[in-house]
C-alpha positions in Angstrom: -13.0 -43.0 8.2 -10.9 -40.3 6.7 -7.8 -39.2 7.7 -8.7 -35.4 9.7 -6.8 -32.9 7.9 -4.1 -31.2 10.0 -2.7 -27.6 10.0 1.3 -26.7 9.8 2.8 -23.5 9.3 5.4 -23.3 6.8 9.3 -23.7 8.2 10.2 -20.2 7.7 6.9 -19.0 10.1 7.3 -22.4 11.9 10.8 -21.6 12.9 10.5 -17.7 13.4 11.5 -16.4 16.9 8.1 -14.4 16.8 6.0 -17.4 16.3 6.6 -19.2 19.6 6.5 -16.0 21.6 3.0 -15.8 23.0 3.4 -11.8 23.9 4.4 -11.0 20.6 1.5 -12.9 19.4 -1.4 -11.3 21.3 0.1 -8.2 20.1 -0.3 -8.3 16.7 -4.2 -10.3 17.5 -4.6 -7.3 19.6 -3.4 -5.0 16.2 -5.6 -6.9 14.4 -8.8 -7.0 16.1 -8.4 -3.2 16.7 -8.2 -2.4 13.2 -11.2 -5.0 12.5 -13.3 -3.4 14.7 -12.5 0.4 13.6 -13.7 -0.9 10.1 -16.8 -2.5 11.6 -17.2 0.9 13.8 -16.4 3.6 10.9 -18.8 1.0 8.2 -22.2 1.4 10.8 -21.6 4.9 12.0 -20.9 5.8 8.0 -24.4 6.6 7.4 -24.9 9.1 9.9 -22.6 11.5 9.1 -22.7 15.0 7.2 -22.2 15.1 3.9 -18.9 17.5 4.3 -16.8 17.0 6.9 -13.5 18.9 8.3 -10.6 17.7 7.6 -8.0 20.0 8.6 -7.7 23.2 10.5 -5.0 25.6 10.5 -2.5 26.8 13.2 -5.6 29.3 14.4 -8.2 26.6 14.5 -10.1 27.6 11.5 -11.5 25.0 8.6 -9.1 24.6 5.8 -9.5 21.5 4.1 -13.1 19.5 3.9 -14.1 16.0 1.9 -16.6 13.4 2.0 -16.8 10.7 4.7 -15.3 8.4 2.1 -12.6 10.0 3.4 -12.3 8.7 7.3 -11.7 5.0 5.8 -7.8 6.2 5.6 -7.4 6.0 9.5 -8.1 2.0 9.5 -6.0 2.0 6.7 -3.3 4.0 8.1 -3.6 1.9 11.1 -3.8 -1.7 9.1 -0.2 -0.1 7.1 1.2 0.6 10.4 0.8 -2.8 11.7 2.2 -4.5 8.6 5.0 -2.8 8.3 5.8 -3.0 12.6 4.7 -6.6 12.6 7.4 -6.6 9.5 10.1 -5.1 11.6 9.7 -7.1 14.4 9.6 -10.3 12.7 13.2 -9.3 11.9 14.4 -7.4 15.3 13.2 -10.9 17.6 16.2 -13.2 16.3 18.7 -10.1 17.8 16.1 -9.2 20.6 13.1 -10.8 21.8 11.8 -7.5 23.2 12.6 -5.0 20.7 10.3 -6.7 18.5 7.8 -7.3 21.2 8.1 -2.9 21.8 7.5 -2.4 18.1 4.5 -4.6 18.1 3.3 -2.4 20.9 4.0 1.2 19.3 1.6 -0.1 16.7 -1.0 -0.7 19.3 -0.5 3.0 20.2 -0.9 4.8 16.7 -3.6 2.5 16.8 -4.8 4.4 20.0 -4.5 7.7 18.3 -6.4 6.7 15.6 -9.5 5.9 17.4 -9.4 9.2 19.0 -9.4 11.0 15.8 -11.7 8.3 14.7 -14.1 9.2 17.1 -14.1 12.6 16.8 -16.1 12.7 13.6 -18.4 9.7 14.7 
């Protein structure tokens, strides 16, 4: 019978303060699964919208800037940057402090929250 092939994560992941830290963990799932889904939301909804949509108004609430809806595939984009560069951080701020990287995992979860709002006021 062969042998069952078996899974390790390299030392430097293996050994990481972030990678035994179940929190932190569910966190960046949490990141990622939200940024998943916006893709899977914004790539159905994509066929139903307008040609031209708003993409800026100005300081008295008036149209300044339109574009295609090509153009709404930044936000999960935005939000995907966000988390790589937060998940980034913290990987670095857990070996001072367990929970500063834990509260930068979360701040991503909440640009992530913004995002969907403005994600879901065009769809």
């Amino acid at each position: 019978m062969p042998a069952r092939p078996s899974f390790r994560l390299p030392t430097a992941f293996a050994g990481a303060d972030l990678a035994g830290d179940r929190i932190a963990l569910g966190l960046l799932a949490a990141n990622l699964v939200g940024a998943l889904a916006m893709a899977i939301v914004l790539a159905t909804a994509g066929t139903g919208l307008p040609a031209v949509l708003v993409q800026h108004l100005d300081a008295a609430g008036i149209p300044d800037r339109w574009g295609p809806p090509r153009t709404l595939w930044r936000i999960p984009l935005i939000v995907v940057g966000v988390t790589a560069m937060n998940a980034t951080l913290a990987w670095f701020l857990a070996r001072s402090d367990r929970f500063a990287g834990r509260f930068t995992l979360a701040t991503a979860l909440v640009v992530q929250l913004l995002a969907w709002i403005a994600l879901f006021d065009y769809v």
